[in-house]
C-alpha positions in Angstrom: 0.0 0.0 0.0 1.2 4.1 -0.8 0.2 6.2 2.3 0.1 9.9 2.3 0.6 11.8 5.5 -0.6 15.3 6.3 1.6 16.4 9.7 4.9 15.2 10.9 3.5 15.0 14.5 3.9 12.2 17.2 0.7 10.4 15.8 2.1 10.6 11.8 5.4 9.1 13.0 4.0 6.4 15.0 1.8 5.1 12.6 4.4 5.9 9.4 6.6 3.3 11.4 4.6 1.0 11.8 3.3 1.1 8.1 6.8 1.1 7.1 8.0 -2.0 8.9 5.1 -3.5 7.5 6.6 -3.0 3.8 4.0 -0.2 2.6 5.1 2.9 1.3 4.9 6.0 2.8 5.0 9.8 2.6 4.8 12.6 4.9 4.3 16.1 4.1 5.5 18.4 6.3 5.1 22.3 6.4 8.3 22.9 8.9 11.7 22.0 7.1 13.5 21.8 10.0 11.3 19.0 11.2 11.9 17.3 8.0 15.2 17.6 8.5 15.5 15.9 11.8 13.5 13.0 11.0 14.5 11.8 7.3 17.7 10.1 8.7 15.2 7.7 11.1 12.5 7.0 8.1 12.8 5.1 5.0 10.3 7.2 3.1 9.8 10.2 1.2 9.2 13.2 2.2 7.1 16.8 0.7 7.7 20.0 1.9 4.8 22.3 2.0 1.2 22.8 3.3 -1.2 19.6 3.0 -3.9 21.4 2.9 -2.8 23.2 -0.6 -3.9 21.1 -4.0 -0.5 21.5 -5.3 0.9 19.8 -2.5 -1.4 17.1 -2.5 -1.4 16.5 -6.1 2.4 15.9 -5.7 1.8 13.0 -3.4 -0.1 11.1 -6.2 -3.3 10.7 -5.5 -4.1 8.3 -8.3 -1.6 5.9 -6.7 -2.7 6.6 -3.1 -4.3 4.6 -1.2 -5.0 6.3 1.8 -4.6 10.1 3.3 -4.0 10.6 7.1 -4.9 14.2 8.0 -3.2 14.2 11.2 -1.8 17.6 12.2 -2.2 19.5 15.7 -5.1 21.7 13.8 -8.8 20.2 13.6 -9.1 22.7 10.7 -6.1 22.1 8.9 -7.3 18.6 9.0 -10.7 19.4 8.0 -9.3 21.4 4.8 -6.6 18.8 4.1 -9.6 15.9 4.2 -11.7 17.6 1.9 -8.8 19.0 -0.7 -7.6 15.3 -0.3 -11.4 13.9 -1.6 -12.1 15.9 -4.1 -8.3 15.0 -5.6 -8.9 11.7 -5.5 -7.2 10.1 -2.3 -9.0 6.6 -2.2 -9.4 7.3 1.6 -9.2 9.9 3.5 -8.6 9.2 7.8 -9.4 13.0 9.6 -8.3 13.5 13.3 -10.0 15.9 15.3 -9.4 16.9 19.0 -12.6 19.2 19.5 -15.6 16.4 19.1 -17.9 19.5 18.2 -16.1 18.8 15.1 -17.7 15.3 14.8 -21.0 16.2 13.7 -19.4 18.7 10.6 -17.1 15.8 9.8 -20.5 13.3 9.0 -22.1 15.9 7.7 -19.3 16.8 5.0 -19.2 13.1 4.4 -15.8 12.5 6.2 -16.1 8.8 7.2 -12.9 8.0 9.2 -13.0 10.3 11.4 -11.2 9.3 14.6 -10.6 11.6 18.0 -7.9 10.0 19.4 -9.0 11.2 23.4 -12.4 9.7 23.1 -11.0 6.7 21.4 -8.1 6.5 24.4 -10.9 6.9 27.1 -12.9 4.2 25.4 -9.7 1.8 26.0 -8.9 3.2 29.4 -12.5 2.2 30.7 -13.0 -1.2 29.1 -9.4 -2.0 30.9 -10.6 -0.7 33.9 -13.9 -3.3 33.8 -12.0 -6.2 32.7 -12.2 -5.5 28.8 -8.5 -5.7 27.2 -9.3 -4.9 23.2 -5.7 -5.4 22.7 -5.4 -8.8 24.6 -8.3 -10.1 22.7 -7.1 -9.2 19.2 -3.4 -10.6 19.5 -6.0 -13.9 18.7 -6.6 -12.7 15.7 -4.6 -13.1 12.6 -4.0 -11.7 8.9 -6.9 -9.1 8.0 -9.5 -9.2 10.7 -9.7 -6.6 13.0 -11.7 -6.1 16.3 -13.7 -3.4 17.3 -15.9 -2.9 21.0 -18.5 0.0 21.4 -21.0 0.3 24.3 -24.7 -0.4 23.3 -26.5 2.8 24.2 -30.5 2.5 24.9 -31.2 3.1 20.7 -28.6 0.5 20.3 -30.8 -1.7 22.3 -31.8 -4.1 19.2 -31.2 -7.5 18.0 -27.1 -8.2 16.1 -28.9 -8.3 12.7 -30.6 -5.5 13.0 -27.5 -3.5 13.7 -27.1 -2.4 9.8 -23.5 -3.8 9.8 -21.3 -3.7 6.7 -21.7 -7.2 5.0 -17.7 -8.1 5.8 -18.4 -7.0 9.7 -19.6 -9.6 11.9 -20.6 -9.6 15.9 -18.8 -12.8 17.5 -19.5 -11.8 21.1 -20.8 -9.8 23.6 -19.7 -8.7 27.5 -22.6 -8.4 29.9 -22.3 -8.8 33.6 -18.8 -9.6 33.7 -18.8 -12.6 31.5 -18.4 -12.9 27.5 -20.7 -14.7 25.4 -21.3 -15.8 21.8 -23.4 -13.5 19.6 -25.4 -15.2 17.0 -27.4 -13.1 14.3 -31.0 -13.3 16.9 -29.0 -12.3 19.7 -30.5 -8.9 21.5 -27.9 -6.5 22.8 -29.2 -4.5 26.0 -27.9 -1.4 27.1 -24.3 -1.4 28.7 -23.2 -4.4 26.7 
């Protein structure tokens, strides 16, 4: 996989290496040279120099051959801008971070999927540690593609698994009420708190 990067900031490098021991390619564009500068030696990619959030920048990184754009910077509205610049080019996939979650409802609305707010997505892990519920522990089971995902059924979400609307590659395997896992089959009603 090609993977763009919009910020040179803790989260960007993180991910980049990982991404990069993994074999994909990567690129980070980066307004501050200086920065630039002081990474490059530590990361086997390439590297743009200017705003991310400007089409001539952007176009630079390829779009056609991109397959995803992380808009990671320290600004929600950098990252807004970058996102949408980064659609209408092209980017196969566009991954927004915002740190203000009064942002969230903009993001849907301007049809920016992957949205991800990185404190609410921390304080989602910190509490299902704290009740017994290790996301990380549980997915070293799984192998190759699969991923794993938890989320808290609210009262709405209060519904039977196949009426969840799920994407058809997306399946619910179990559930966590009262302490105690179970097995979710498609019948199965989740109840508030599970």
């Amino acid at each position: 996989m090609r993977v763009a990067f919009v910020g040179a900031g803790e989260m960007s490098l993180r991910t980049a290496e990982l991404l990069i021991a993994r074999g994909h390619q990567v690129i980070i564009i980066e307004t501050n040279r200086k920065k630039i500068d002081e990474i490059s030696d530590d990361f086997d990619c390439s590297f743009l120099h200017g705003d991310g959030s400007k089409p001539p920048i952007l176009r630079e990184a390829g779009p056609e051959h991109t397959d995803a754009l992380f808009c990671l910077t320290d600004s929600d509205q950098a990252n807004l801008i970058a996102s949408l610049v980064g659609r209408s080019l092209g980017f196969k996939r566009v991954i927004t971070r915002i740190q203000d979650p009064e942002f969230e409802g903009i993001c849907r609305e301007l049809g920016l999927q992957d949205t991800i707010i990185p404190s609410r997505t921390i304080g989602r892990y910190l509490a299902d540690m704290l009740e017994g519920l290790d996301i990380l522990e549980l997915s070293t089971v799984i192998r190759g593609e699969a991923r794993f995902y938890s989320f808290s059924a609210r009262k709405e979400d209060a519904v039977a698994v196949e009426e969840l609307n799920l994407p058809e590659s997306a399946k619910v395997v179990c559930y966590y009420r009262g302490g105690r896992f179970y097995l979710a089959g498609e019948k199965t009603r989740l109840r508030e708190k599970d």
